[in-house]
RONUDO-793963 format. One line per field, with one value per residue (C-alpha): residue in three letters; x, y, z; residue number from 1. Coordinates in steps of 0.001 Angstrom, whole numbers, always signed. Layout:
N
type = ALA/...
xx = X/...
yy = Y/...
zz = Z/...
seq = NUM/...
END
This chain:
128
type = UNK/UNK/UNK/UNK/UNK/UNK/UNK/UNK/UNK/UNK/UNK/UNK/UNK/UNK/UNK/UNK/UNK/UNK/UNK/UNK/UNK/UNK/UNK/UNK/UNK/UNK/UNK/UNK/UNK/UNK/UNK/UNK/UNK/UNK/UNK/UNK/UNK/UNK/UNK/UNK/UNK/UNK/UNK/UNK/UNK/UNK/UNK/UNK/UNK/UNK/UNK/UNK/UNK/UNK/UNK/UNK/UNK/UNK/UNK/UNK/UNK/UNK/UNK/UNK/UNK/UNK/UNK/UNK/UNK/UNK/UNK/UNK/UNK/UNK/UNK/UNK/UNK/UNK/UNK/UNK/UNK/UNK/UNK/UNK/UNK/UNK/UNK/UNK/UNK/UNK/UNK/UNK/UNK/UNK/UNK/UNK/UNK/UNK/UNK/UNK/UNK/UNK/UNK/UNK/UNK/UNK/UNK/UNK/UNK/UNK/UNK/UNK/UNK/UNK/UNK/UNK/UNK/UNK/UNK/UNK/UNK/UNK/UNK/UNK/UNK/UNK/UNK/UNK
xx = +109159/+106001/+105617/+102849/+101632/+98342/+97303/+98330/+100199/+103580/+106416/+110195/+112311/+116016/+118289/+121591/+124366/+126208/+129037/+128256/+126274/+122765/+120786/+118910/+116031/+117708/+116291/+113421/+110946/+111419/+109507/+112467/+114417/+117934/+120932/+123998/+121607/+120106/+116181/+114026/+110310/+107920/+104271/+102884/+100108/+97426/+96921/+92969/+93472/+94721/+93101/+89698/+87025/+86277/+89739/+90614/+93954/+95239/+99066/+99881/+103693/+105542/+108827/+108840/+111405/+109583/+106994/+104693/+102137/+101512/+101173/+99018/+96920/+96567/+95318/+92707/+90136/+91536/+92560/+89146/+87343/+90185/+92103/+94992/+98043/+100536/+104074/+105782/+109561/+108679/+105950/+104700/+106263/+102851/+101493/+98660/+97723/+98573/+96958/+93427/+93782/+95304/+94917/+91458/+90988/+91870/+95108/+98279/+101887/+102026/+105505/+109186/+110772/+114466/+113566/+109795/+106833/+103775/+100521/+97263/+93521/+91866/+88740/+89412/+88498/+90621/+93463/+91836
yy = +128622/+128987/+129319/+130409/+127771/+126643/+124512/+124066/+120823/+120075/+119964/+119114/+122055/+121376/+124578/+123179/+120752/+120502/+122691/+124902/+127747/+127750/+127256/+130750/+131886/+128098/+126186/+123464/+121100/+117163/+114679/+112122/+112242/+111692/+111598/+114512/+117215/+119869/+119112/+121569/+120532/+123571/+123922/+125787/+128082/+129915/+133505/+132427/+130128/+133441/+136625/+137158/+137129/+140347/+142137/+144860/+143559/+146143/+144475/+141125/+140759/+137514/+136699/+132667/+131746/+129931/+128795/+131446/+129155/+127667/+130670/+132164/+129508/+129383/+133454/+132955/+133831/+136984/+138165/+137185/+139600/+142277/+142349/+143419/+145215/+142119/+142508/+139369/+138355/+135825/+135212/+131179/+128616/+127324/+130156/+128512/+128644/+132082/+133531/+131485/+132278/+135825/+137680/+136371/+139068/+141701/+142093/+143421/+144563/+147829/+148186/+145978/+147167/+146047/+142181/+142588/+142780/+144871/+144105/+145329/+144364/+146944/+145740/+147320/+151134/+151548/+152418/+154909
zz = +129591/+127812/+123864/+121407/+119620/+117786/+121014/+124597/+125197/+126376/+124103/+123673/+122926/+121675/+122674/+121708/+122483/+126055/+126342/+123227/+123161/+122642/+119693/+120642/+117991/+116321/+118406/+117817/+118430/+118879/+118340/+119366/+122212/+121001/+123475/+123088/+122790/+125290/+125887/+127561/+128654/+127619/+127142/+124708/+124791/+121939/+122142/+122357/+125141/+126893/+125738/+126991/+123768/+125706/+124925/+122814/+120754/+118841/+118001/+117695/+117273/+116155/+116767/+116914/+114626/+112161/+114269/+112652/+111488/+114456/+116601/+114710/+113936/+118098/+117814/+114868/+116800/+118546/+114918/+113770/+116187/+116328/+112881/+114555/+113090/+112534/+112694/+111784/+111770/+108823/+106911/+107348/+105275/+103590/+101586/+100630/+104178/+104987/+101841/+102662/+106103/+107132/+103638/+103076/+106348/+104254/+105611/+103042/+103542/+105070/+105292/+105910/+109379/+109812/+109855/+110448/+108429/+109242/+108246/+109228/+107485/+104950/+106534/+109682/+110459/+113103/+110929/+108142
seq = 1/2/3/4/5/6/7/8/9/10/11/12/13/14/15/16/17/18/19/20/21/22/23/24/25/26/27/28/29/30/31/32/33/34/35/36/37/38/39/40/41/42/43/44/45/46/47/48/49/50/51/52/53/54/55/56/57/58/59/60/61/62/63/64/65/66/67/68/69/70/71/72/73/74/75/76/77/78/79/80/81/82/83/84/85/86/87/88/89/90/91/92/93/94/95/96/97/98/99/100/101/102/103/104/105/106/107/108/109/110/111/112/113/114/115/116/117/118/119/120/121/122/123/124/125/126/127/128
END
């Protein structure tokens, strides 16, 4: 399994106890291996680490279950050189961050899709 994340480095996913169902879009990192719970090995990835500089990104969409942050922190530089439309299941949890970091792009609120936001940059052309 690989996830989007601000770096690449191997992580410890927690999907759940034995014999229940799985955690699903629940589940999280650990820092601490604790026994009676489900632990899944997976490295994560940044967009930048895999889209060439030289690539045309039109779309970025999230879906990381609060884990927003991070993966877009990992595709900075692709949103950067693209400004992307953004469609994002949940805003990040630090504001602060996302307003000095995504909105200082340009980007606003287009519109709410059932459980998504879209957002694209006013500084972008591509769009008008």
């Amino acid at each position: 399994m690989l996830v989007l994340a601000s770096e690449a480095r191997p992580r410890t996913l927690c999907t759940g106890r034995p014999g229940k169902p799985a955690l699903g879009g629940a589940s999280r990192f650990v820092r601490i291996r604790r026994p009676g719970y489900v632990l899944e090995e997976v490295r994560t990835l940044a967009v930048d680490d895999i889209v060439p500089a030289d690539r045309k990104v039109t779309i970025i969409q999230l879906d990381v279950e609060g884990w927003e942050e991070h993966a877009l922190k990992g595709a900075l530089g692709t949103i950067r050189r693209n400004l992307p439309l953004l469609i994002l299941e949940n805003a990040p949890k630090d504001a602060v961050w996302f307003d000095k970091t995504i909105l200082k792009l340009g980007y606003q609120k287009m519109q709410r899709l059932p459980n998504n936001s879209v957002l694209r940059s006013l500084s972008d052309s591509q769009f008008s």
